[in-house]
N, C-alpha and C positions, 0 to 999 in steps of 0.2 A: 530574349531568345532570338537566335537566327532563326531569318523565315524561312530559310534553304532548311533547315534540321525541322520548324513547323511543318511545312509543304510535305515532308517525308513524313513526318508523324501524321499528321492530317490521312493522307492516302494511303499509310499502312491502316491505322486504323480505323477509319470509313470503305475499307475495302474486307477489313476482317468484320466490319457489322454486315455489311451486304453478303460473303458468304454464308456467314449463318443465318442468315435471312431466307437465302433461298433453302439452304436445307430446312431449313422448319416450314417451308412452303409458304412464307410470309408475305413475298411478292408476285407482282403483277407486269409483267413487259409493257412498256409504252412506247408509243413516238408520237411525238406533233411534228407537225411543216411549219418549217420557217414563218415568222409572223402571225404563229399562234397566240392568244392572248390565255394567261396560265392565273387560274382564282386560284392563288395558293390560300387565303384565308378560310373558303370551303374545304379544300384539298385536306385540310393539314386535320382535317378533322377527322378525316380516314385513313389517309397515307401520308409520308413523306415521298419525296421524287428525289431518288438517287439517279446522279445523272453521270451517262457513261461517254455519249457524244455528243456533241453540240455542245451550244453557249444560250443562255438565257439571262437577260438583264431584269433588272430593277431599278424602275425609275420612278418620278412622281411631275406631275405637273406644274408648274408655276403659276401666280397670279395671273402673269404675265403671258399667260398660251406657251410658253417654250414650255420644253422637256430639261428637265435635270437626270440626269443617268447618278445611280448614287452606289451601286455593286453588281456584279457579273458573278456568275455560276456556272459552270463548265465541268471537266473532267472527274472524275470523284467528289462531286462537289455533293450534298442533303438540301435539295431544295425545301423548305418551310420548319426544318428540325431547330432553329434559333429565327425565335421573334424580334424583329426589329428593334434595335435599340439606341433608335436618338429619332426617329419622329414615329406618330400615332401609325402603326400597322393599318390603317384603313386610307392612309396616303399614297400606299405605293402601290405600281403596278406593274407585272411581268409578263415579259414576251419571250418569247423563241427568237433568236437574231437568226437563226442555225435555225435546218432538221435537226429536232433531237433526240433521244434515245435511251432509255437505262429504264428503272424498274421503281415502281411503286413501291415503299415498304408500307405496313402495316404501324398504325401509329398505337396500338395499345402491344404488340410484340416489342415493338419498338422500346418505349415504357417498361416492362419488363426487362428485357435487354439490359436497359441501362439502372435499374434498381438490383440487377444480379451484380452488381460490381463493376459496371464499363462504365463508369461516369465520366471515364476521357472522352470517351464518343459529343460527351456535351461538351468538355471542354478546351479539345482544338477545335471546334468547331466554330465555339465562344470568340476564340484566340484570330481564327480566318476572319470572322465578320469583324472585329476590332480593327485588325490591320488593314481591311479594307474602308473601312469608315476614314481611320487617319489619312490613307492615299487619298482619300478625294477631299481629306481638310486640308491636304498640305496644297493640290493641286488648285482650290479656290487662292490660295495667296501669290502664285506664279502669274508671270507676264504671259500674254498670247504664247510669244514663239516656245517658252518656257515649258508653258501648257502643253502643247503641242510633243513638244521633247521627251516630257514627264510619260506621257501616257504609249506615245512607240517605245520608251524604257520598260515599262511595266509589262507590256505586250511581250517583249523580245525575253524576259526574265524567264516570265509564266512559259513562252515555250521549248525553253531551255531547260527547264525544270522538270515539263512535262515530256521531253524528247521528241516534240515538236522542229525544234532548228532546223534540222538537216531537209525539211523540206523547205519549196520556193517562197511559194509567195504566203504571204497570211493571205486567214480568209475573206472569202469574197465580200462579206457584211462590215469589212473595215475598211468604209470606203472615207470621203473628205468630209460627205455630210456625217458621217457618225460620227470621227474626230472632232466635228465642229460642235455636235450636241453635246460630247463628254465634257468638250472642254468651256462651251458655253460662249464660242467665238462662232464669225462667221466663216461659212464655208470658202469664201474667198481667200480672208486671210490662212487658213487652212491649206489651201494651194499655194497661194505666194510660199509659205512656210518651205511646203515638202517642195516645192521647186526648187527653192535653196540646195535642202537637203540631197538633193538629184542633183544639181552642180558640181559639189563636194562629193560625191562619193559616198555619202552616209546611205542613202535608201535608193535604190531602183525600184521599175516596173517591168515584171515576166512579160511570158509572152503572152499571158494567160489574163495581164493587164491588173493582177496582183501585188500589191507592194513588198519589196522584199527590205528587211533593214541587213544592210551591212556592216553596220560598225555600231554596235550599241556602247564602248568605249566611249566612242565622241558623245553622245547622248548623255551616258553618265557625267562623263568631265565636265559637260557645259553645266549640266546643274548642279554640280561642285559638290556631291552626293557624296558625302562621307563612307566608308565601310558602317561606321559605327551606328549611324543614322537613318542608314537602308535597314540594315539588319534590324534592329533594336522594335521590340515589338510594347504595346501599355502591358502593366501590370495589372492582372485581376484580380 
């Protein structure tokens, strides 16, 4: 499946479960500040977190003290509605990168919902966490600078998708060290990188001291990212 036709499916309907949500009076408006920390394992036991602004990661700690980043949740995204699947749910942990914003749903509404016949509600959803797992297996197998490329692709995609583009800069939480913990490089090489990329024309900084990418062409071409290979999602 194209993930351009999932992304649409996904957000038609994840956004047709959220209005009937509200008219059945099943939710609750939220917001956290930035570098909130979010017990979805609690959470999930009353509501889900449908998220309407901001970004929230999920990561897990290493042996080794670092942060592994392993999926992001943003725009129409169901925070806690699909349990983790490829390490033990009591590994990971989520934060606000962003203010964030959207609505609590009710997790036994919720349940009903999807036993009245919306079982797609589970299954792009299923389909989003899959394709995001593989993004971050494909990205363990990528060189530094590769790394680097892979994740401003992914970034530039999502907000094209999302009608994000046409503004400047991405935002302010996508800074060298964050690119450096996704990609599990250091911060420095992370600069030398996007230095590059600033020579060449591929990415500037606003005035606002924002990164903006300009050419996500070059980005694709380098990692010699097939049509068939971007798009193509696992089978469930």
């Amino acid at each position: 499946m194209d993930y351009r036709v999932l992304h649409a499916n996904k957000n038609a309907i994840n956004t047709q479960y959220l209005e009937k949500a509200i008219l059945a009076g099943a939710t609750t408006a939220f917001s956290l500040a930035r570098l909130s920390h979010i017990d979805v394992n609690e959470g999930r036991k009353k509501n889900y977190m449908y998220i309407q602004e901001g970004t929230v990661s999920k990561f897990f700690s290493k042996s080794n003290g670092s942060i592994q980043f392993n999926m992001f949740y943003a725009f129409n995204d169901i925070l806690g509605l699909i349990e983790p699947i490829d390490i033990s749910i009591n590994y990971f942990e989520y934060s606000a990168m962003s203010d964030v914003k959207g609505f609590l749903v009710d997790v036994k509404w919720t349940q009903d919902y999807i036993a009245q016949g919306n079982s797609d509600l589970i299954l792009v959803n299923l389909q989003r966490e899959s394709f995001w797992k593989d993004s971050v297996s494909k990205l363990i197998t990528l060189r530094s600078t590769e790394k680097v490329y892979y994740i401003l692709f992914l970034i530039s995609e999502y907000r094209i998708l999302n009608g994000l583009a046409k503004t400047l800069g991405l935002p302010k939480f996508v800074t060298h060290d964050v690119i450096a913990r996704i990609c599990g490089i250091s911060r420095e090489q992370v600069t030398r990188i996007l230095s590059r990329l600033k020579k060449d024309g591929i990415v500037r900084v606003d005035d606002s001291g924002n990164l903006v990418i300009l050419d996500s062409l070059f980005l694709k071409n380098a990692l010699e990212i097939e049509e068939e290979e971007e798009n193509e999602l696992p089978n469930l």
